[in-house]
CHARMM internal coordinates of N, CA and C (Angstrom, degrees):
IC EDIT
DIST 1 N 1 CA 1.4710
DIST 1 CA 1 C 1.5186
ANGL 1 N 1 CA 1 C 109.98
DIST 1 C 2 N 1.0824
ANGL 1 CA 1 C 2 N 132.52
DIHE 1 N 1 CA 1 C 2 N 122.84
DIST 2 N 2 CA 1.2546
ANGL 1 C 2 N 2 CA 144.62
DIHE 1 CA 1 C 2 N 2 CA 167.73
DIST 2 CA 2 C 1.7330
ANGL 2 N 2 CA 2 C 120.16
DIHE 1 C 2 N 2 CA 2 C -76.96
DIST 2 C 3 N 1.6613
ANGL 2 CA 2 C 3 N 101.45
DIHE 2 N 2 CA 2 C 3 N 128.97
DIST 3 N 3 CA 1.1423
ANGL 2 C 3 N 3 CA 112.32
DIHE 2 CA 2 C 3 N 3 CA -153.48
DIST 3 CA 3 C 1.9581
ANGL 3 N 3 CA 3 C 112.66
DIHE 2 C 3 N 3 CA 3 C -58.32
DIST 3 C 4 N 1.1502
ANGL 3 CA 3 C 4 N 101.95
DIHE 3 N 3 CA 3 C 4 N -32.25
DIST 4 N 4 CA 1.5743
ANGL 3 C 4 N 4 CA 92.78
DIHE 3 CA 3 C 4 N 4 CA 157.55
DIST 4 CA 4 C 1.4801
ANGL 4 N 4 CA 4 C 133.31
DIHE 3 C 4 N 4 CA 4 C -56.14
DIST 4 C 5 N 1.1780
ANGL 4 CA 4 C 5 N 97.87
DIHE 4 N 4 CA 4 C 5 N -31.91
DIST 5 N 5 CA 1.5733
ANGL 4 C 5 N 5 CA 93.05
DIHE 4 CA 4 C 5 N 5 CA 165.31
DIST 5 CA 5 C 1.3899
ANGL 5 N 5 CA 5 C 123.95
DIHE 4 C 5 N 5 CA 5 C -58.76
DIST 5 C 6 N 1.4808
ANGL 5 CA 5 C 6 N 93.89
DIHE 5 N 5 CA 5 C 6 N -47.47
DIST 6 N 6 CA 1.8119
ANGL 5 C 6 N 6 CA 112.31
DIHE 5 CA 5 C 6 N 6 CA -152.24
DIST 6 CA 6 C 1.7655
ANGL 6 N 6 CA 6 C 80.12
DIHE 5 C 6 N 6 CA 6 C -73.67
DIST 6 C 7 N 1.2748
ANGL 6 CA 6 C 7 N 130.13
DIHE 6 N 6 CA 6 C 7 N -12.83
DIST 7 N 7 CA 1.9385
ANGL 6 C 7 N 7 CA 110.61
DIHE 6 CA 6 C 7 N 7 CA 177.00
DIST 7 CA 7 C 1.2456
ANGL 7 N 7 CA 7 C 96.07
DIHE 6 C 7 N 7 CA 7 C -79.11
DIST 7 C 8 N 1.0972
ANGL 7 CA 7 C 8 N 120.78
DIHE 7 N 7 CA 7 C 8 N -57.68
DIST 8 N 8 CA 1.4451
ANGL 7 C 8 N 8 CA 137.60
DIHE 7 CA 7 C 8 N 8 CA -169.82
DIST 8 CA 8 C 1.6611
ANGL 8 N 8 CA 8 C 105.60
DIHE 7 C 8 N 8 CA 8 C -31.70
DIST 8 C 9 N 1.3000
ANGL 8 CA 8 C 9 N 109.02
DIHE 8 N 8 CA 8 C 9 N -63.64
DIST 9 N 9 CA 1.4668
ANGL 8 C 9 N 9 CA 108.26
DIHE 8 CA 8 C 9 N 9 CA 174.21
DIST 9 CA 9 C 1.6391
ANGL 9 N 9 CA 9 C 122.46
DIHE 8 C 9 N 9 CA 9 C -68.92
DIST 9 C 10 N 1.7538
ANGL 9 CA 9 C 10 N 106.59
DIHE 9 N 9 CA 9 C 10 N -23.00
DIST 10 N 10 CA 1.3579
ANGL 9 C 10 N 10 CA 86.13
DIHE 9 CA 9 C 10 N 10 CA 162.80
DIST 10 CA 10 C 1.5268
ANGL 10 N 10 CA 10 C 108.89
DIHE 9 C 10 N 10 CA 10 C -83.04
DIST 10 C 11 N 0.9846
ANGL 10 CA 10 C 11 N 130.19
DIHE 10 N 10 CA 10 C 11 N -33.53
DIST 11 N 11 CA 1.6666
ANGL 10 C 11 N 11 CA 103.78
DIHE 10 CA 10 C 11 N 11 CA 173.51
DIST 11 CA 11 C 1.4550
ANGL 11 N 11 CA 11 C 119.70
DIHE 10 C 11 N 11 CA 11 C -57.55
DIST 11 C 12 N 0.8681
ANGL 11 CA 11 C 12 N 115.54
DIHE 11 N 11 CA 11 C 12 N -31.73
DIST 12 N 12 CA 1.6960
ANGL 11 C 12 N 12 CA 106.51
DIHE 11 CA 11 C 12 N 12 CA -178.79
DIST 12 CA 12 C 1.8338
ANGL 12 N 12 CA 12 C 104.47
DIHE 11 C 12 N 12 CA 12 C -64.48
DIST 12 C 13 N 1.3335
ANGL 12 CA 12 C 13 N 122.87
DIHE 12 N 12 CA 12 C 13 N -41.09
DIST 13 N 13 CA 0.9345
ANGL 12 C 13 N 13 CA 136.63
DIHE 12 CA 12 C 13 N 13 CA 147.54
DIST 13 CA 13 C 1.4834
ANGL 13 N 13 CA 13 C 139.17
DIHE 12 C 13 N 13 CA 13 C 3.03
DIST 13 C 14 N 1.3650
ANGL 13 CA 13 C 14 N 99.17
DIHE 13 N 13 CA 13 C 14 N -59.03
DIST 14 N 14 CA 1.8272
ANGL 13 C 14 N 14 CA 145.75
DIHE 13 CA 13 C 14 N 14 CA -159.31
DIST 14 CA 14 C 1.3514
ANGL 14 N 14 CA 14 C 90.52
DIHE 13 C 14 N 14 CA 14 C -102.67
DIST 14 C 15 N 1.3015
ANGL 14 CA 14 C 15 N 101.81
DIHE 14 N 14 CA 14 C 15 N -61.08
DIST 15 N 15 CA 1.7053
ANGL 14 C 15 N 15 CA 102.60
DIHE 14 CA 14 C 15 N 15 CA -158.89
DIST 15 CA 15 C 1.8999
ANGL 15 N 15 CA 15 C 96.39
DIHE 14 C 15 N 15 CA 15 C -57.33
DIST 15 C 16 N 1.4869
ANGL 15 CA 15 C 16 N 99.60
DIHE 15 N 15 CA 15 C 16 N -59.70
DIST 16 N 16 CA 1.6161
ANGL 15 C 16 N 16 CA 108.69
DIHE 15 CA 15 C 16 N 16 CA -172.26
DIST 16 CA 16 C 1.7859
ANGL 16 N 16 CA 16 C 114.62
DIHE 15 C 16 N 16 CA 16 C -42.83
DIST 16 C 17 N 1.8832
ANGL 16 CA 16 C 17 N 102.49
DIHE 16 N 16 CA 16 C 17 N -18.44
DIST 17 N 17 CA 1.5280
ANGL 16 C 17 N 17 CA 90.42
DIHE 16 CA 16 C 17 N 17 CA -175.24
DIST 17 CA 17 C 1.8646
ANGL 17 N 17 CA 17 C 91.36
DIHE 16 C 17 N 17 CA 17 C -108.45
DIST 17 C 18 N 1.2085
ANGL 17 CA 17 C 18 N 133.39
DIHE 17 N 17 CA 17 C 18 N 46.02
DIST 18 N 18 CA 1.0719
ANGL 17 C 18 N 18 CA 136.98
DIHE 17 CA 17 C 18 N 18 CA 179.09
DIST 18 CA 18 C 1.7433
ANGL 18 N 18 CA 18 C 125.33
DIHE 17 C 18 N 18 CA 18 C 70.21
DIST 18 C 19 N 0.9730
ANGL 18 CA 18 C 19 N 110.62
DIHE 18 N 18 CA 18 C 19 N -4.27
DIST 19 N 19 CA 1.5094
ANGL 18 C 19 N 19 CA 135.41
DIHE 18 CA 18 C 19 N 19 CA -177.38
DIST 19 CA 19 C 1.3511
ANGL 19 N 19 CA 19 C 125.99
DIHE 18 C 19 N 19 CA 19 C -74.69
DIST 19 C 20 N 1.8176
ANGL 19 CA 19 C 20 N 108.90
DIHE 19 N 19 CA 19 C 20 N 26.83
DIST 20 N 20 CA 0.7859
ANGL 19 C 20 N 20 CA 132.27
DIHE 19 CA 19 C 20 N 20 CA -157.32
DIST 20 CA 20 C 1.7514
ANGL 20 N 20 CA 20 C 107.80
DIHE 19 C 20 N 20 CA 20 C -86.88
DIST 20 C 21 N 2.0147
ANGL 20 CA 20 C 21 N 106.75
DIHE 20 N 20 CA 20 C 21 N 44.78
DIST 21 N 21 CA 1.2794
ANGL 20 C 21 N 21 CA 101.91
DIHE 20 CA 20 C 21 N 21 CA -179.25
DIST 21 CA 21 C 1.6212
ANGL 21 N 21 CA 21 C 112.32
DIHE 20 C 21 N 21 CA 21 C -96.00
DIST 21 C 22 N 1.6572
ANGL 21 CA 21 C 22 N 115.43
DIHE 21 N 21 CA 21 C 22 N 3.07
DIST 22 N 22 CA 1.6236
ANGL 21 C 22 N 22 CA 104.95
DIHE 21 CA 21 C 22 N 22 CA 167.14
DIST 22 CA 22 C 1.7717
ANGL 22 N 22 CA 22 C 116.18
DIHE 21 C 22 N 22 CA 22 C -95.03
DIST 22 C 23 N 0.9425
ANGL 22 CA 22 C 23 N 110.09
DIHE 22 N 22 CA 22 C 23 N 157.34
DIST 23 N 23 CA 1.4414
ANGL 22 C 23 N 23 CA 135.21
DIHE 22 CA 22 C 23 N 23 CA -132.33
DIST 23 CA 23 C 1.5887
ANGL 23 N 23 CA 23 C 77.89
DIHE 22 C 23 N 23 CA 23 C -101.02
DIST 23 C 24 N 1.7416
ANGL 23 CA 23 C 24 N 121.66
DIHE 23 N 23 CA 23 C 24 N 156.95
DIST 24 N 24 CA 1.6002
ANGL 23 C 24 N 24 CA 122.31
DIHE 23 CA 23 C 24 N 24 CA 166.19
DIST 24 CA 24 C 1.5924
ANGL 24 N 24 CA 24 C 117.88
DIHE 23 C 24 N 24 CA 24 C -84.59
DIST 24 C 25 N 1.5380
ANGL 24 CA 24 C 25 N 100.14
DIHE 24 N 24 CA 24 C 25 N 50.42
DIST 25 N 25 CA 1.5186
ANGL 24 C 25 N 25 CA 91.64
DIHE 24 CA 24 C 25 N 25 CA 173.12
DIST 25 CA 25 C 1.0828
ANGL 25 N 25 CA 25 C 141.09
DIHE 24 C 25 N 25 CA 25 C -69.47
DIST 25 C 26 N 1.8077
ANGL 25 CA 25 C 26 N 115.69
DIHE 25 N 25 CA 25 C 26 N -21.30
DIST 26 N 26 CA 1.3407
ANGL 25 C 26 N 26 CA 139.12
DIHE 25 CA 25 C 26 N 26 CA 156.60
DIST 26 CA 26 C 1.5927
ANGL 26 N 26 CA 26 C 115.48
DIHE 25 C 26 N 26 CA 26 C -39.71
END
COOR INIT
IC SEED 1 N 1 CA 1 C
IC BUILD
Protein backbone atom coordinates (compact mmCIF):
# COMPACT_ATOMS: atom_id res chain seq x y z
CA UNK A 1 0.00 0.00 0.00
CA UNK A 2 1.41 3.25 -0.82
CA UNK A 3 1.69 5.88 1.66
CA UNK A 4 -0.75 8.22 -0.07
CA UNK A 5 -3.25 6.00 0.16
CA UNK A 6 -2.74 4.89 3.69
CA UNK A 7 -3.38 9.20 4.45
CA UNK A 8 -6.10 9.15 2.32
CA UNK A 9 -7.89 6.57 4.38
CA UNK A 10 -6.89 8.13 7.46
CA UNK A 11 -8.57 11.21 6.43
CA UNK A 12 -11.61 9.74 5.37
CA UNK A 13 -11.32 8.25 8.72
CA UNK A 14 -11.14 11.70 10.67
CA UNK A 15 -13.52 13.21 8.54
CA UNK A 16 -16.16 10.13 9.24
CA UNK A 17 -15.48 10.74 13.12
CA UNK A 18 -16.16 14.53 12.63
CA UNK A 19 -12.55 15.68 12.60
CA UNK A 20 -13.01 17.23 9.68
CA UNK A 21 -10.17 19.94 10.63
CA UNK A 22 -7.69 18.94 7.53
CA UNK A 23 -8.19 20.89 4.59
CA UNK A 24 -8.69 18.87 0.77
CA UNK A 25 -5.25 19.35 -0.16
CA UNK A 26 -4.75 15.80 -1.26
Amino acid sequence: MKIKDLVREVIHYLERNGLSTITDDV
